[in-house]
N, C-alpha and C positions, 0 to 999 in steps of 0.2 A: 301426200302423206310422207314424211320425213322415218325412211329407213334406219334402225339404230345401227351402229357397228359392234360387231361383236366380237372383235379385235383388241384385246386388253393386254397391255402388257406392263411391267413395273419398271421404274427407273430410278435411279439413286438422287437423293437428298442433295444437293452440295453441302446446301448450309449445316443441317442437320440429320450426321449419319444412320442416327437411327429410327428414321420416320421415310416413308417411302410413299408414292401417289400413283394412283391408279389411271391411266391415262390413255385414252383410243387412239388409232392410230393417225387420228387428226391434232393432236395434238392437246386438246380440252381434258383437262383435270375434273374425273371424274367422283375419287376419293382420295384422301389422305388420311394415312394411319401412321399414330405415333406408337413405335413398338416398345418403349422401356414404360411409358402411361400403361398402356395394355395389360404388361408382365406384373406391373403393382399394384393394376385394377382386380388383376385375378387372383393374388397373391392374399391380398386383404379380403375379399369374397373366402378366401380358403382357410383363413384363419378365421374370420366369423362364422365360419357355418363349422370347424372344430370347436370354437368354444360352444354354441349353440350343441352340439350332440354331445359335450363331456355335460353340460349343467341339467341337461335333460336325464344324461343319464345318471350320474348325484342325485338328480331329484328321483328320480326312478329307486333307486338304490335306499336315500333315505325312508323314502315315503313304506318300501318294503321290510326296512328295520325300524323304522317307529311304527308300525301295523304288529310285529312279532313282540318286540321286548315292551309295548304299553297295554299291553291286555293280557287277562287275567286266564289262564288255559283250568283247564276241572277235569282231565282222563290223564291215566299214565298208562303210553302203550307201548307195547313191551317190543324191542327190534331182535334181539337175541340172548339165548338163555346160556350157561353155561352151571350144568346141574351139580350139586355136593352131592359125592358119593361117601363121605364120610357119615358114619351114624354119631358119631361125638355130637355132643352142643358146643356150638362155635361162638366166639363173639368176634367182631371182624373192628380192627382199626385202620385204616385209611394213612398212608402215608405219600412222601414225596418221590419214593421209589417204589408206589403199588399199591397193594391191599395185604395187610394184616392179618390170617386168617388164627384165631386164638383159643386152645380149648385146654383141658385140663391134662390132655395128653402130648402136646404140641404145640408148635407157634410153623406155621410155613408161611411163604411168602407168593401171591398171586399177582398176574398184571393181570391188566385190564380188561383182557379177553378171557377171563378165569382160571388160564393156564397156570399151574402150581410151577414153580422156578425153585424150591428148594425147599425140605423139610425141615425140620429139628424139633427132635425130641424128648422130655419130659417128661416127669411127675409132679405135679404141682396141684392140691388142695383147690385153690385162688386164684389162679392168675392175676394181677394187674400190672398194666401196662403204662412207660411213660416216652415220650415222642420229643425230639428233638432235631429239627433238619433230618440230616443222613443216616442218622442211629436210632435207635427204641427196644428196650430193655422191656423184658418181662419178670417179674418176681413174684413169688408164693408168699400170701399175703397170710402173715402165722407162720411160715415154715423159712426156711434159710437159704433158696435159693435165686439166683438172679443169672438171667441169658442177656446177652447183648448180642444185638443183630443189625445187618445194614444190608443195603441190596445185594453181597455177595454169598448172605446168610451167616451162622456164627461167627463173633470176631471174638468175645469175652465167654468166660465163666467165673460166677462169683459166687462163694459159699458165707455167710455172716455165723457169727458165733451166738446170737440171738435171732428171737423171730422178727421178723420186717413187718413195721406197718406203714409207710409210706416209703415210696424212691422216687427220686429225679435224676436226670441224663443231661449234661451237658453236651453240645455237639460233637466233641471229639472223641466221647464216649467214657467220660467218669461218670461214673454210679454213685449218689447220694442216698444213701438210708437212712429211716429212723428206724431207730428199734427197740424192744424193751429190754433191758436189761436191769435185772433187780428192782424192777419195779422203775426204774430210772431211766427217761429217753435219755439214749445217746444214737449220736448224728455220726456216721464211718463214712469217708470216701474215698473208691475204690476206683485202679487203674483196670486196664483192660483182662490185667493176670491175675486179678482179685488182689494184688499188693492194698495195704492201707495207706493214704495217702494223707487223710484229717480221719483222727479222731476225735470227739468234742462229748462229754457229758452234761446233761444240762439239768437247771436244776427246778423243781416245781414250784419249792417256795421261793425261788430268785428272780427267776425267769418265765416261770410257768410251763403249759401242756405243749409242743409244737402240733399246730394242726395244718401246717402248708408250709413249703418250700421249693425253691427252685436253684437254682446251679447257672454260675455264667456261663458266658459260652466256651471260654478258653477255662474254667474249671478252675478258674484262681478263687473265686467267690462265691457265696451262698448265704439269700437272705434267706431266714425263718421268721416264719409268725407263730408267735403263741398268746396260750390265752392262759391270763390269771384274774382269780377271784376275788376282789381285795372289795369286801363286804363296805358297802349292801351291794356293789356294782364290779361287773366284770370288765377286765383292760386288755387290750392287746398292746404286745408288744414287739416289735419287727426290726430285727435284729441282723445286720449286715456284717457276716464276715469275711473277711479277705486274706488269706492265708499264699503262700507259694507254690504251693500242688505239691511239693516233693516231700512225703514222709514230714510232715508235720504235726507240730502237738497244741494241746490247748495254751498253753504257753504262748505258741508262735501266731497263736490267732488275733489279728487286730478284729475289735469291734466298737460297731456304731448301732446305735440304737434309737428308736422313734417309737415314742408311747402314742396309743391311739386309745382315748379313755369312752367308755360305757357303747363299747364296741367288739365285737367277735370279728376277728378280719380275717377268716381262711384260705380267703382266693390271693394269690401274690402272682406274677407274672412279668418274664420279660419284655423289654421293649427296645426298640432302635435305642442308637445312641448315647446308650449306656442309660437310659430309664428304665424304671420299673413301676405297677401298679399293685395298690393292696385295694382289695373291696370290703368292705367291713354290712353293719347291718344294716346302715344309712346313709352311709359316705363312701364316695371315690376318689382316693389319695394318688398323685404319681408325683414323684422323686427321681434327680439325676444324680449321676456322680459315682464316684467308686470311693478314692482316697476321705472324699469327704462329699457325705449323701446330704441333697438339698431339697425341700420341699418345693414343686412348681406350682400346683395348685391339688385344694381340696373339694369338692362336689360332694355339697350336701343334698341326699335325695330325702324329701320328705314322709314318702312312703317305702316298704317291706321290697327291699331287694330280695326277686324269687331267685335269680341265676344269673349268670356270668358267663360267658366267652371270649377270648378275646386272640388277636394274631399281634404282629409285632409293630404295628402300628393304632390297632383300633380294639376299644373295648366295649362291649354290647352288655346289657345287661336290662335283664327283662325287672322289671317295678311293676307292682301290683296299684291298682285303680282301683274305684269304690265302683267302677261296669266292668271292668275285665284286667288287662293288662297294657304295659307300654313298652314298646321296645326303645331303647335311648340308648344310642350309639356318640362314642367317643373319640377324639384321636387323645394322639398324645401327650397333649397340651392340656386336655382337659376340655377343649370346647365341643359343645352339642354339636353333631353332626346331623339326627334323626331321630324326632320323635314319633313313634307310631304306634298308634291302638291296633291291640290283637283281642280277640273275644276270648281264649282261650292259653294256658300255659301250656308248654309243651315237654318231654320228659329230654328231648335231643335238639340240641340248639346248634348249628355250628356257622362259622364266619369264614367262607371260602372267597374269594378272590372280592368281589365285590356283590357275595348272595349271600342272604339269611336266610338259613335251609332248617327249616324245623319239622320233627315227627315223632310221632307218637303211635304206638301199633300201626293201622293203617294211614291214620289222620296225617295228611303233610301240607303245611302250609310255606312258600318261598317268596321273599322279598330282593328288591336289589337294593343296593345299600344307599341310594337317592328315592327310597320310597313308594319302587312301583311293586305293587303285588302281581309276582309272574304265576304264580300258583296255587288253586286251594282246591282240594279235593283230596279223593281217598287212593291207596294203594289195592291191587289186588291181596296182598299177604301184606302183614308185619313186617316195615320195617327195621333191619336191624345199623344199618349204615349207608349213606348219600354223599356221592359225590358231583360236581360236575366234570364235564368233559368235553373235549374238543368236537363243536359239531352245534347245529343251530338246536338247541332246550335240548338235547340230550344229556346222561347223569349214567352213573352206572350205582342200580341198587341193591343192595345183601339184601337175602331173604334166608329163610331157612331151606329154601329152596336150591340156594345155590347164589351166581352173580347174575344180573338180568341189568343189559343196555336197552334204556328206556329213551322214549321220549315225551316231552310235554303236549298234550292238544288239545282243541275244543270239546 
């Protein structure tokens, strides 16, 4: 029986320095290892088994966020309250620096944890409110007064010589009013010191009633829509003006004008790029341009536009159906983004980042804006304001109760 040797020792390659053989000490080769093959066998083994545990884990990850964002949740439950010790009735607006909180004796400002960051005080009949980026103005609707506020709290105060029934806020914080005077709207815009920057009176039988307007962003311009009666059928007419900002007179106002006939268009709104949209009672018009306003397209709806929404690229607008309703979502340009049957209208519609959040007393129903419904079910209280928030279906909801971070679940 032949004894093995257990005598191994390595000796060097001449040919090739980096492989070496294992060899007793009789001299018989009993292995050969190539050492750079080795270092590129395990090298490739360690990159396959990384990509292997990154796609596993992608799919892991996927598979956990199409389970959450494609199903429908029906409870809203509640993670922390932050209670109103206010006895006032409040109405709450949602802004880019916070929450709103609005009553007839006040406007303060809350974040998100319901802590109040600064008050200001009033009297005001009416409140309503207009939002713009960094700024949003409150005015007494009948009465003569206007606040302008931004996350540091009051920047403006503005007194009108007439009662105010509508305002708009350009971003830098000029104040657009209409007001009544002598029976007569006239249109005033106001800097941050209440200085008059356009005056403009208009006229009923020229121009008609203005029932909407908005304010550019740098305050050099402001389209209106009005509506005149010119028998048997009513017209609107949207009228773009463009003035300098500085202490300007009717004189100094260029204008353009776009008739929109057997049509009410009170919804008007900015958009990227210098577009804007008018909604009327059957159609959705957007127009670009400043110096010279061009028509890009018009969207005829054939049934009863019930509401409008819309942010700086997309316009939502809920149409009535012969079973319920539709939601039909816009961009810019005018093409269909999204059409979707809803059983029911809702009194609060709003178009947050890529959610359609609708409610109504308790009733809240949520869509994302590719059609998936995240939500349908009821609220413990009334709804008064929804937003969302950073954090998987959580939303932070007004009640009359106070602010309450919620989240969405089965």
């Amino acid at each position: 029986m032949t004894k093995k040797n257990k005598e191994l020792f390595v000796i060097e390659n001449e040919e090739k320095k980096d492989a070496v053989k294992w060899k007793d000490n009789e001299g018989f080769t009993l292995i050969e290892v190539d050492l750079e093959e080795q270092v590129r066998t395990r090298r490739r083994r360690g990159k396959i088994r990384r990509v292997i545990i990154i796609t596993l884990l992608f799919a892991s990850i996927l598979g956990v966020y199409l389970f959450v964002t494609r199903q429908t949740f029906t409870t809203i439950r509640v993670i922390n309250t932050a209670e109103n010790k206010s006895k006032s009735e409040n109405s709450y607006q949602s802004v880019s620096f916070g929450m709103l909180k609005i009553s007839k004796e006040g406007v303060s400002l809350l974040d998100l944890k319901g802590r109040e960051k600064w008050n200001q005080p009033y009297q005001m009949r009416e409140p309503i409110t207009a939002v713009n980026g960094e700024t949003a103005a409150v005015a007494d609707k009948g009465g003569n007064d206007i606040v302008v506020v931004s996350d540091s709290g009051l920047i403006g105060e503005i007194t009108t010589p007439s009662p105010i029934e509508q305002i708009t806020i350009s971003q830098q914080g000029i104040v657009c009013a209409v007001m009544r005077s002598d029976d007569v709207p006239e249109m005033t815009c106001y800097d941050l010191s209440g200085n008059v920057l356009v005056k403009h009176k208009t006229s009923i039988s020229h121009t008609g009633y203005p029932v909407g307007s908005v304010i550019s962003d740098d305050g050099k311009g402001m389209i209106v829509s009005y509506v005149m009666v010119e028998n048997p059928k009513m017209t609107s007419k949207i009228i773009y003006y463009s003035f300098a900002g500085e202490k300007d007179t009717t004189e100094g106002v260029k204008q353009q004008e776009i008739v929109m006939e057997d049509t009410i268009a009170p919804s008007i709104f900015l958009m990227d790029n210098d577009r804007f949209g008018v909604v009327g009672d059957h159609q959705l018009a957007f127009f670009k341009g400043r110096d010279t306003v061009k028509e890009i397209k018009t969207v005829e709806i054939k049934n009863e536009i019930v509401s409008v929404t819309a942010d700086r690229s997309r316009v939502l607008l809920v149409v009535r159906q012969k079973d319920g309703f539709s939601l039909n979502l816009y961009d810019s340009s005018g093409r269909l983004q999204l059409e979707q049957e809803i059983s029911r209208n809702y009194g609060h519609i709003k178009l947050v980042d890529e959610q359609i959040i609708m409610y109504d007393g308790i009733k809240c129903q949520i869509y994302s804006t590719n059609g998936i419904e995240k939500f349908n079910g009821e609220a413990n209280k009334p709804i008064l304001e929804m937003i969302p928030v950073f954090g998987l279906n959580k939303y932070i909801m007004m009640t009359s109760s106070g602010m309450e971070e919620v989240r969405l679940t089965k």
